[in-house]
N, C-alpha and C positions, 0 to 999 in steps of 0.2 A: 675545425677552423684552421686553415693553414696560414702560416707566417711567411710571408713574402718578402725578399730582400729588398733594402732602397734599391731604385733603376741609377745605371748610370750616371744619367741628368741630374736624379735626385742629390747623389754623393758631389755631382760638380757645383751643383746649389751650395750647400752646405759649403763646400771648400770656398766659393765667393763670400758667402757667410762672413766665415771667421779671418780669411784674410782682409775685408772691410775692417771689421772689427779690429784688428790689429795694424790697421795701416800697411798692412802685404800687399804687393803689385802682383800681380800675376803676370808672370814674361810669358808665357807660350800654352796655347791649350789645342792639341791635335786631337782629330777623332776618326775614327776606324770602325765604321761601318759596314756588318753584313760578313757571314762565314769567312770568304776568299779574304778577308783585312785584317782580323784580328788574331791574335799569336798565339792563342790556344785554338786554336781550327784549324791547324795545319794538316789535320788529317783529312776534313770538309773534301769532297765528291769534286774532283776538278770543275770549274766555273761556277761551283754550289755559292748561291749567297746566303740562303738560309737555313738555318738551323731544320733536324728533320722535323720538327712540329711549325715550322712554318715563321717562326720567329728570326729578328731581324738582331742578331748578337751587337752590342756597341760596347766598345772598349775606348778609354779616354786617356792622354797624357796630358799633365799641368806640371806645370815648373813656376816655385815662388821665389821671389826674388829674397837674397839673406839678406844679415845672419839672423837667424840660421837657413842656408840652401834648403829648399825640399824639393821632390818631385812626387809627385805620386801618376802609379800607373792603375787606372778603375777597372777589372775586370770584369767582364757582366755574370762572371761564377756568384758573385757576392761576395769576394776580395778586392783587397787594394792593394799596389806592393807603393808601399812610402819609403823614401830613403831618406833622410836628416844629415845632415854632411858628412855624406858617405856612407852612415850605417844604415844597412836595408834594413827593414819590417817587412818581409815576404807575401805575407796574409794576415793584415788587421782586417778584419771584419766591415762590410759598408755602413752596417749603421756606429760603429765607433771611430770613425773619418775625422768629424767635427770635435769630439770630443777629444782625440789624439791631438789632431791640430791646434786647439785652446791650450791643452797641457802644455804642449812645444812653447807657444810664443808664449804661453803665460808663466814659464819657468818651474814649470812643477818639475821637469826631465831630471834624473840623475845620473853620475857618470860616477859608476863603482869602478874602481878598480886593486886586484889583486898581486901581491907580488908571486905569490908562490901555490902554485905556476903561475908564471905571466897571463894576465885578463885583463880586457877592460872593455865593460858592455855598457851599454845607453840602456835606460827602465823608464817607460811612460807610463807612467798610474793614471789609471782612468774612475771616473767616480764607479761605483759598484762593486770593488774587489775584482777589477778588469787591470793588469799589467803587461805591457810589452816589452818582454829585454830581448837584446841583441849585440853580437859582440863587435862592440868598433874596433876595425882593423887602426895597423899605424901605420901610417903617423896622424894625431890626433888635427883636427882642424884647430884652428884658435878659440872658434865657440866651443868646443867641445875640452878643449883645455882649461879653458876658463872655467866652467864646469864644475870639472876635477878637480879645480883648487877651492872649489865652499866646501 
């Protein structure tokens, strides 16, 4: 039995989802369709649209409206790269989109920070013993400040 990642559309479902649910606008959703479009295919057969097994790759950009800012970029690998005001998430997983996104607006997010050495990363807990940290550069956004002071 193989495990198949959510499709694209599926993780863009989802992100409608939970920004409904939250009262999130969605400002902007681009899509890139087909080898020659998308940003890992740079290597793709000049004028190649698809994939060698025949497949049509689609990669998506959404941007939510803050606070807190997010964008996420859907790759059709089965990543997503999420950034939260300003801290990227490189590679959360497709099927942990929805759930990352709940965390965010439902304030589970924490904002650790260390004096020595200087740190300070963003951690999204997800149900299952699933964590995402990352280190927010400075200067902190004001959501992200706020944060840091519970």
């Amino acid at each position: 039995m193989s495990t198949q990642q959510p499709s694209t559309e599926a993780v863009l479902a989802a992100v409608r989802d939970v920004a409904a649910e939250h009262d999130r606008v969605v400002t902007g959703i681009e899509h890139d369709i087909g080898a020659d479009r998308v940003a890992r295919r740079t290597g793709a057969p000049l004028f190649a649209v698809t994939d060698p097994d025949g497949s049509l790759p689609h990669q998506a950009y959404v941007e939510l409206a803050g606070p807190p800012a997010v964008e996420l970029t859907v790759h059709p690998e089965g990543d997503t790269r999420i950034v939260v005001e300003g801290v990227e998430f490189p590679d959360v997983a497709h099927e942990h989109v929805g759930a990352f996104l709940r965390a965010v607006y439902a304030g589970r997010v924490r904002v650790k920070t260390r004096f020595f050495p200087p740190a300070t990363s963003l951690a999204v807990p997800l149900p299952g013993d699933v964590t995402y940290k990352e280190t927010a550069g400075l200067p902190l956004s004001p959501w992200l400040m706020a944060l840091a002071r519970r």
